[in-house]
Phi, psi and omega in degrees: 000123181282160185292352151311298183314302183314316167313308184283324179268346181301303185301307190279003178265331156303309185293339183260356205268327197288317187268347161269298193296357180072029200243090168302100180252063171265138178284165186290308153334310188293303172339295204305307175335293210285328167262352138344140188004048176261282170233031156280000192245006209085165169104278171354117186077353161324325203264300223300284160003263197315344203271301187237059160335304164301001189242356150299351220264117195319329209269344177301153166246077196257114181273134162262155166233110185284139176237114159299337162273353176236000170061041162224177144244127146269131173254147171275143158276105188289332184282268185321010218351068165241166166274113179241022174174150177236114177278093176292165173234246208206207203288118169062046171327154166222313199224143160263140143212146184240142190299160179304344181244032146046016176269343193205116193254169177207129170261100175294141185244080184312314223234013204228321183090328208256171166257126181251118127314091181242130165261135169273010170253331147270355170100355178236144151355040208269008158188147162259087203261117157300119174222250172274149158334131171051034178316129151237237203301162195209154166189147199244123181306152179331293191267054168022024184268338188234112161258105170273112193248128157289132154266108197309301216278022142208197213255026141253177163249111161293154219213155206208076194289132196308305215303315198266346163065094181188157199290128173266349216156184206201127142275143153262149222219345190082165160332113179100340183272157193229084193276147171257270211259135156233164204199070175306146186199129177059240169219056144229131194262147165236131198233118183254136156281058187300355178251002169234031193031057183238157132228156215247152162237127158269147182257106190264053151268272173273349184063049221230109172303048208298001178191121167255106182289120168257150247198156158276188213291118156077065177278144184258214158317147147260117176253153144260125175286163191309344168255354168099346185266027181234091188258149204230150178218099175263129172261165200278332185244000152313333213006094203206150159242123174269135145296053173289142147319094207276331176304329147245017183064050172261142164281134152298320178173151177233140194216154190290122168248279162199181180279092174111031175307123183249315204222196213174139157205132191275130176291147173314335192231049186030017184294311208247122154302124169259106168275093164306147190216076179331249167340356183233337183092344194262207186175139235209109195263103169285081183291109159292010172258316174270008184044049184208142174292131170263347170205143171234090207309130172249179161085346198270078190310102182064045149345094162287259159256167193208176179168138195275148146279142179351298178287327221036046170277326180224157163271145152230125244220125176263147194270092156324301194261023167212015172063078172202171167223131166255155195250149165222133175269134208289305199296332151326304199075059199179115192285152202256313212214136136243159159292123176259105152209219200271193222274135214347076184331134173259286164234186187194136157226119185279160197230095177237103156333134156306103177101346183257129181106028161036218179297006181288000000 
């Protein structure tokens, strides 16, 4: 093959590895250029608002689900477990977090660069804010002033003030880092680095890294425990669930889980783990006094995200590879129900008032 040719299959083989992983690796300029008078502004969800009134109504009790193929969320209703409505944003959703008064939802858009402003009561879209190539994980301060977004594609983290609602500041993470997931406690932000397997604890203070945990192959999402002094990390070709010490970073125990653990969620009285496993399809129930798995769920195709219902009588688990959220009744182990919403579900987040949905 002459070197032209070679040349020519280099590119187009670059060009499809991009467009099968979805990693629009556009600058933050080009963003903000290309969303000029596009959504930076209101307007966005307006039809939808009319469409489903009801699903505006603060007192629901609701899961959003960002769908990467449809550039919306679907919202769930939980006491009915249906779906009663979809909000478009803008490209290629990934992560929900919503303010303490559950009034103001932030959509990471990856293929977009930006963050969608949504009031959850009208249902619309009231600023797009620019920040790094591919925001995935988000987490938001106590006092709801700062959101902070991981950019998959560089080494910082963006920071975003809600009041004024714009990009505040930038961490740098140094040279070479790669941010996802973040998981906050106080003013230490922890951030997992799935392409050199670390993860950093930052002092969002000092904007300082103050601890690097190296971690095994491809840590995803990061939890915290309620006191903050337990960070549980599963990683995907480790296929591990980790335990760290948040206090000097000591591992606790590392347990076998499944293939491709992307995310995790803890019962309030720390016994039990739920792992979810993107590549493997499963999900995975952990008694954390013995480390070890006790049940394992299969058939869940591209197993994604997870969030506990109130009570954590249930889960609810997004399918990437089947457009669905599966329900698993905790205490069963065992799945009940599916969800039907859009095309290939990212993350899932509940949207609840303190005190509102009895048992939901």
């Amino acid at each position: 093959m002459t070197p032209g040719k070679l040349y020519k299959m280099g590119l187009l083989l670059l060009t499809a590895g991009l467009l099968a992983s979805g990693c629009a690796m556009e600058t933050k300029q080009e963003a903000q250029l290309r969303l000029n008078g596009k959504t930076t502004q209101g307007g966005t969800g307006a039809a939808t608002a009319a469409a489903c009134p009801e699903a505006g109504k603060l007192t629901s009790v609701q899961f959003y689900v960002p769908s990467e193929k449809e550039n919306s969320f679907s919202i769930i209703d939980v006491v009915s477990g249906k779906p009663v409505c979809k909000v478009p944003v803008s490209e290629a959703p990934s992560t929900v977090v919503f303010s303490s008064t559950m009034r103001e939802a932030y959509v990471a858009n990856m293929n977009s660069s930006t963050v969608s402003i949504v009031n959850t009561q009208t249902l619309q879209v009231e600023k797009e804010v620019p920040v790094g190539p591919m925001p995935h994980g988000m987490a938001l301060s106590p006092d709801n002033k700062t959101l902070y977004v991981a950019a998959v594609a560089d080494q910082f983290i963006y920071t975003i003030d809600t009041k004024e609602r714009k990009e505040a500041g930038t961490i740098d993470l140094g040279t070479g880092a790669k941010t996802n997931y973040l998981a906050l406690f106080g003013s230490r932000l922890y951030v997992s680095d799935h392409e050199n397997n670390k993860v950093y604890a930052v002092n969002t203070k000092t904007k300082q890294v103050e601890l690097t945990l190296n971690t095994g192959a491809v840590p995803r999402a990061v939890k915290l425990s309620e006191d903050g002094k337990t960070l549980y990390v599963p990683t995907a070709k480790g296929k591990t669930l980790e335990v760290y010490n948040t206090e000097n970073g000591s591992l606790v125990s590392k347990i076998d889980v499944v293939d491709g653990a992307t995310d995790v969620a803890i019962t309030e009285d720390g016994s039990t783990a739920i792992v979810t496993g993107m590549e493997g399809s499963s999900v995975a129930f952990v008694d954390l006094k013995a480390n070890k798995v006790v049940k394992t769920l299969t058939g869940l195709s591209g197993a994604r995200h997870i969030s506990f219902n109130r009570q954590q009588s249930k889960a609810y688990v997004t399918l990437s590879g089947t457009d669905e959220v599966a329900v698993i009744d905790t205490a069963a182990q065992a799945e009940i129900e599916r969800i039907k919403v859009g095309a290939i579900p990212h993350g899932i987040q509940m949207k609840a008032l303190p005190g509102i949905g009895g048992s939901c």
